[in-house]
N, C-alpha and C positions, 0 to 999 in steps of 0.2 A: 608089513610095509614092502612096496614093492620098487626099484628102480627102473628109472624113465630116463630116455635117449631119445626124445621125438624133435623133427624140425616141423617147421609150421611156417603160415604168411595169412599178415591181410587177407581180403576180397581180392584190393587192387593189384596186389604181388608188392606194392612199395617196401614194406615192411617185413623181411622176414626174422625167424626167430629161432635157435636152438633152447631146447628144455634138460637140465641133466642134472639129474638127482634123484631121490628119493620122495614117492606116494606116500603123503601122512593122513591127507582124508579126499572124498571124493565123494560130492551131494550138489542138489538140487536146490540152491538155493533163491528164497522167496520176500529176501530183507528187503525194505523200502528201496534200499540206494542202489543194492544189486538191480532190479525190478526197473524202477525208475530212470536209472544212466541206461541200460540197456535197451529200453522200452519193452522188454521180454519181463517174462514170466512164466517159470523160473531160470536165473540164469547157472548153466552147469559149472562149478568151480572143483577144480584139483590142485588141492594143496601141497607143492613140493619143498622141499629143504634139500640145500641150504636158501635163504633168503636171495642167496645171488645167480639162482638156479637156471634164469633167463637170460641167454645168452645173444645178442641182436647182432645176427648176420650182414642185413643191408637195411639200408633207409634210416638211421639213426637221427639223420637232424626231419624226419617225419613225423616223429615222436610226439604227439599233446598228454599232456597229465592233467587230472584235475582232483583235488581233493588234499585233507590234508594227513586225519588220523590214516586212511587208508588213501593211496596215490592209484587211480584206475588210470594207465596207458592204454592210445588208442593212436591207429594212422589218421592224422588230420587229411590226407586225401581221399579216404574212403569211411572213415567212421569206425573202423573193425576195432572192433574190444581186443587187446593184445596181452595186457596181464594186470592183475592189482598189485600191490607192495602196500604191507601194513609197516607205521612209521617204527614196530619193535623190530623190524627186519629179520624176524624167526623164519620166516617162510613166502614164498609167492605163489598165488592165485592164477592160473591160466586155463583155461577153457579148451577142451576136446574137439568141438565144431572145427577149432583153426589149424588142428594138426594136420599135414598129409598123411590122409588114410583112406584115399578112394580105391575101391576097386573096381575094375571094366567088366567083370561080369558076379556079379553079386549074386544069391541064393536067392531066392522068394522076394523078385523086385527089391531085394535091398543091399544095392552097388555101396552105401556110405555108413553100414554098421560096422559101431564102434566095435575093438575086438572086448575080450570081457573085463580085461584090467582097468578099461576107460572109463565103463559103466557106472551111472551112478550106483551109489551105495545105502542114499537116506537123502529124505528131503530136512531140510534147519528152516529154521525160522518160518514155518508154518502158517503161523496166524495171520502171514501178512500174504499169505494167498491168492489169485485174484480168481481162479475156481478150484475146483474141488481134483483132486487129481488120486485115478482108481487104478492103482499099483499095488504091488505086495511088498515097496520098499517102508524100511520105518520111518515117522514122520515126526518130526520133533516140534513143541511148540518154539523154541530158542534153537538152545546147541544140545547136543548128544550127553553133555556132561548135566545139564540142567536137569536131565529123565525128567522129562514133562512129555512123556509120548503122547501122539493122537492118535484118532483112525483118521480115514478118507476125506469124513465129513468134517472132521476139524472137532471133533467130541473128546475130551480126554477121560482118565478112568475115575466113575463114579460123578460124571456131568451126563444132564440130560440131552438129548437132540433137540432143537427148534426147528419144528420145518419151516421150512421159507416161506413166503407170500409171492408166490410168481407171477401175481394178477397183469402188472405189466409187460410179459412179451410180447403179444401186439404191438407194443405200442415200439413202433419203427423211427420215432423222429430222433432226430440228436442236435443238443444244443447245449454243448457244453465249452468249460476252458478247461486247456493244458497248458503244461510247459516244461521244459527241460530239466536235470536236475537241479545244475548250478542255478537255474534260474533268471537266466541271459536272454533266453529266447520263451517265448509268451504266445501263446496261437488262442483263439477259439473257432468252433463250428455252431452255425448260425442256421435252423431251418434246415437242416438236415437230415436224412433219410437213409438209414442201412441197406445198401445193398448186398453186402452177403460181409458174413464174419468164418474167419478161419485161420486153421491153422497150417501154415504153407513150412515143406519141406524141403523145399527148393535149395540146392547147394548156397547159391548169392545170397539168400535173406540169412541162411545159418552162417553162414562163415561172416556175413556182414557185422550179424551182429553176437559172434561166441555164442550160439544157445542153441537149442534146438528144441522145438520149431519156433516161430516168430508168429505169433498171434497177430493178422491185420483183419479191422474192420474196416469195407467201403463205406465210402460215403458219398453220395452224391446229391449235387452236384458238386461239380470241383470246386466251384464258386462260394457255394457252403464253409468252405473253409479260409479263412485269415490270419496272416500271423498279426498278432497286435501289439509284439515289441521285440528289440533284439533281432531286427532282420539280417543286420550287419553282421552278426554272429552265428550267420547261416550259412551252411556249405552245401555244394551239392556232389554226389558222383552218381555219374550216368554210366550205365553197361545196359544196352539195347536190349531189350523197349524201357528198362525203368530207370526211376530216376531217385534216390535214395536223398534227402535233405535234412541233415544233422546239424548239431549246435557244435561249432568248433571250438568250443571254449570247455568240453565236459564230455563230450562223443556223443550225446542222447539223442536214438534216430525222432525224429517230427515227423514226418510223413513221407511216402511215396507215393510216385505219377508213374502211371504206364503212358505216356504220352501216345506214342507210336502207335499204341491197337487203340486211338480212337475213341477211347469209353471217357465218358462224364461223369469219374468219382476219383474219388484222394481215399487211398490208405491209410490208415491212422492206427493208433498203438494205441489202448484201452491202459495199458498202464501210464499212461504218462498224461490221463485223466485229472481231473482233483475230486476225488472220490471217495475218499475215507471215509469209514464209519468209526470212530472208538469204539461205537454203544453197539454193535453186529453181535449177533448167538456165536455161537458154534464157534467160538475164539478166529473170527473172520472179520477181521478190520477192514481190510482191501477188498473181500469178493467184489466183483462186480455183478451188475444187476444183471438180468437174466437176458433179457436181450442182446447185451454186447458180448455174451458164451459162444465160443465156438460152437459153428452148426456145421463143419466134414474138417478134414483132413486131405490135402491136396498136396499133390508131387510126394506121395508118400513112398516112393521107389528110393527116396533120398533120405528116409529119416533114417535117424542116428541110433534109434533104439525101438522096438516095436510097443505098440501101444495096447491097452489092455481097458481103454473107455467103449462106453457105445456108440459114437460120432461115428458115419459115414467115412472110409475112406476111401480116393482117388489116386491112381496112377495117371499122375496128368491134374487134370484139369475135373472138376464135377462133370461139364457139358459132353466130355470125352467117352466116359459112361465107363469107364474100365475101374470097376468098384474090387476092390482088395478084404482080401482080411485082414486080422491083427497082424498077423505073422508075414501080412504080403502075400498072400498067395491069391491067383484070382477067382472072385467069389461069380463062381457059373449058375448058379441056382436060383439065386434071389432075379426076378422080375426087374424089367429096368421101368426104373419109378423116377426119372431125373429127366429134367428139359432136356431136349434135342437142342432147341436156340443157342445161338454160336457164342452171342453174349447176354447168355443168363446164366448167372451165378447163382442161383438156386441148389440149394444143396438137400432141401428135401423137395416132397411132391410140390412142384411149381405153382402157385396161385393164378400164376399170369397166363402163362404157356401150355396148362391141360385142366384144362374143364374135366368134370364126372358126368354122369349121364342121370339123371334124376324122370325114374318111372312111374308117372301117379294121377291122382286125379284129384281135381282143386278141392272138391266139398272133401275129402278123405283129410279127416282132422292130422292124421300121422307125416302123411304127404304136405301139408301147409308147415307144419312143424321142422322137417327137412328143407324145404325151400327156404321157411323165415329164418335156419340158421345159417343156410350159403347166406341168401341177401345180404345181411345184417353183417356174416364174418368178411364180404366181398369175396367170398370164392364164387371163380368160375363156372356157370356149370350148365347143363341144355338140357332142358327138359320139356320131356315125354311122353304125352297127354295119352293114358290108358283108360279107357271109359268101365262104366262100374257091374255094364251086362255086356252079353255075348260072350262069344268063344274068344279065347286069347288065342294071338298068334304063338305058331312054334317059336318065333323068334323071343318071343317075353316068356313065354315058358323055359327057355334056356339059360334066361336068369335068375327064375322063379317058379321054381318047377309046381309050387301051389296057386300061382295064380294071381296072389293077393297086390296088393299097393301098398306103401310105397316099394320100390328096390332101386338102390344104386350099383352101378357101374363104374370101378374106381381103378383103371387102366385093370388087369386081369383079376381085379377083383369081384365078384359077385354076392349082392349083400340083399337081404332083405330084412323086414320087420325093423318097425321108424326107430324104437329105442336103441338098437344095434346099431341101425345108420347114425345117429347122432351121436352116438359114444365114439365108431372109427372116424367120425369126420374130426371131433374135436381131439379125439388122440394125437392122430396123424398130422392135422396142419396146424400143431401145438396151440389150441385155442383156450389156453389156461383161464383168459380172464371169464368165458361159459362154463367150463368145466374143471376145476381148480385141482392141484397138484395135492392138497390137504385132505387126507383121508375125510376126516369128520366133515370139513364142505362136502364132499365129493359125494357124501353116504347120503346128504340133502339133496343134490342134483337127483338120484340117482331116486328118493323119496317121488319128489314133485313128477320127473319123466314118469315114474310110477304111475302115480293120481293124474295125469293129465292122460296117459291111455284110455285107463276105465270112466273117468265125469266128463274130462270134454268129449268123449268117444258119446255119452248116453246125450247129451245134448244135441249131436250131431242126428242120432240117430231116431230122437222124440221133437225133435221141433226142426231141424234145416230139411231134410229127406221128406217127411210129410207134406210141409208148404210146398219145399222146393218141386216135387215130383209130381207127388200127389192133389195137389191144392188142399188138402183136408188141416184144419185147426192144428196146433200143437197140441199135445196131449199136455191137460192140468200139470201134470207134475214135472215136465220139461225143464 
């Protein structure tokens, strides 16, 4: 156990706080009420003693509590999670995000890492998850005394894996209800459409809300979104351009508006969904479904601890293009594969904003097969009429140095032979519900792509080519 002298504040500065005592545990926790009041997931709690170990500097009658076994304090001017107090008063819960611990010039883009005492040590209560989180910390189903450890996946020892059903992430709409913890404030979204989901390390969303990072997904349009009771129990604090709107009656953030930059969507917080599964594998009650998962990491100059997932991360902004590694350092090597467009959020190869380049010719059964899955998935893409005699140009020899049909063009990528195209199309612009995440699906796609080369290939080539060319019969066995 370690002793702690740290001051801290709010967002707003209203509130500030001295902490002095004694480290009893330090984790990542993922319990409903943590999760839900915060609208984070997970939020980081360090356990000090004695119970009275929070000491309140200024702003004291700023103070809201809400709860009763556990009392979670927060500034009713800005929302900021300030401590919990369990009603045995053994110890207090306070949060590392809201300590002063900036530095002006950080190592490897990261000005706001925690030093190592802060650091979590174990994620608790696991199962209430809302994705999967790939660290080398231990993960408890409960609490640490329970040893009911997991892995990553949420699997504990001598349980099987379930793989998921990922068939929905296309599926971009959103139309759900949320609401607050207490239950004061009630929203839903109506016909709604993600615009991009992430994970923001931005100093204001961490310290707004004690956690680090704040998971928001857009939505748009703004209009998409309603509160449908409890308006009166809404607050707002604004620090230019956003506009943060919490339930004053329990702290729980609702939603943020960039008002200022113009864009038509509302952030929203995936945990403060109504989403539960009891009946979920992999001891995962809360994951969320695959769509609403972080797709990058953004303002990651600012996170608290480095991250060890595969998610894209950004120094900045995705559109900014200064792509980091785990550790923050900037990654020079990787091709830039991200919109240029000022306002797209797009955090992989953009659908909207870069077409591929599609080289081939109609009657080529492999060529029709590559087109019918842009059409059909609506990616963008231009294509390239290579006819089936003559000399090829150098220039289509440079992407295909034999010659053949189809090949794509996929920003410095150069691809040939339809099976390979069809696999990196559906890898890359996550087209799960054509090519599914499930091994044994995956070995059927993988079957049929097969048999559709060699029979629709002999079709093509005893009955369309003859009439088509030739004028001569289809051969009997066509």
């Amino acid at each position: 156990m370690e002793a702690i002298n740290q001051t801290g504040a709010c967002q707003c500065g209203a509130v500030e706080f001295r902490v002095e005592g004694t480290i009893t545990f330090n984790a990542y926790c993922h319990c409903k009420d943590c999760v839900r009041n915060r609208g984070v997931g997970p939020l980081h709690v360090l356990g000090v003693t004695p119970g009275n170990a929070v000491h309140i500097l200024k702003g004291n009658e700023f103070l809201g509590s809400y709860g009763d076994e556990v009392a979670r304090t927060f500034c009713t001017k800005c929302g900021c999670f300030i401590s919990s107090n369990p009603k045995d008063g053994k110890f207090v819960v306070v949060s590392p995000p809201t300590f002063h611990l900036e530095q002006l010039e950080g190592e490897n883009n990261g000005s706001c890492l925690l030093p190592a005492k802060f650091r979590a040590q174990c994620h608790i209560n696991y199962e209430s998850r809302t994705v999967d989180y790939i660290d080398d910390l231990p993960k408890f189903k409960g609490f640490p005394q329970d040893q009911k450890s997991l892995d990553s996946r949420g699997v504990g020892v001598g349980e099987t894996y379930v793989e998921e059903k990922t068939h929905q992430t296309d599926d971009k709409s959103v139309n759900e209800k949320g609401s607050c913890q207490c239950g004061a404030v009630k929203y839903s979204i109506t016909n709604g459409t993600i615009f991009f989901s992430a994970y923001c390390h931005c100093k204001n969303c961490v310290r707004n809300r004690g956690c680090g990072p704040l998971h928001i997904v857009g939505v748009k349009p703004e209009s998409a979104f309603a509160i449908t009771h409890g308006e009166e129990h809404l607050s707002t604090y604004t620090k230019a351009p956003v506009e943060w709107r919490f339930c004053n009656k329990c702290g729980t953030l609702i939603s943020i508006i960039a008002k200022a930059l113009n864009m038509d969507y509302v952030g929203v917080m995936p945990p403060t969904f109504h989403l539960e599964n009891p009946n979920a594998p992999n001891n995962g009650t809360c994951l969320l479904p695959v769509k609403y998962r972080p797709q990058a990491h953004i303002n990651y100059e600012s996170r608290l601890v480095d991250f060890h997932d595969n998610v894209p991360k950004f120094k900045g902004f995705a559109h900014e293009g200064v792509l980091l590694a785990n550790n923050g350092t900037p990654v020079v090597s990787e091709p830039r594969r991200y919109c240029d467009e000022l306002k797209c959020l797009n955090y992989k190869p953009c659908k909207k904003h870069s077409a591929v380049q599609l080289y081939g010719f109609p009657v080529s059964q492999p060529t029709r097969a590559c087109s019918l899955l842009l059409t059909e998935a609506k990616l963008p893409y231009e294509f390239h009429l290579v006819m089936p005699w003559g000399p090829r140009s150098p220039e289509f020899l440079a992407i295909n140095p034999e010659g053949a049909v189809p090949a794509l063009v996929d920003g410095e990528l150069k691809l040939s032979e339809g099976a390979a195209i069809l696999i990196h199309l559906a890898e890359t612009r996550n087209l799960t519900s054509w090519y599914p995440t499930d091994v044994k699906m995956r070995a059927k796609v993988h079957q049929w792509i097969n048999w559709s080369h060699t029979a629709t290939r002999n079709i093509t080539l005893k009955a369309l080519v003859p009439l088509a060319f030739r004028g001569d019969k289809p051969s009997s066995d066509a």
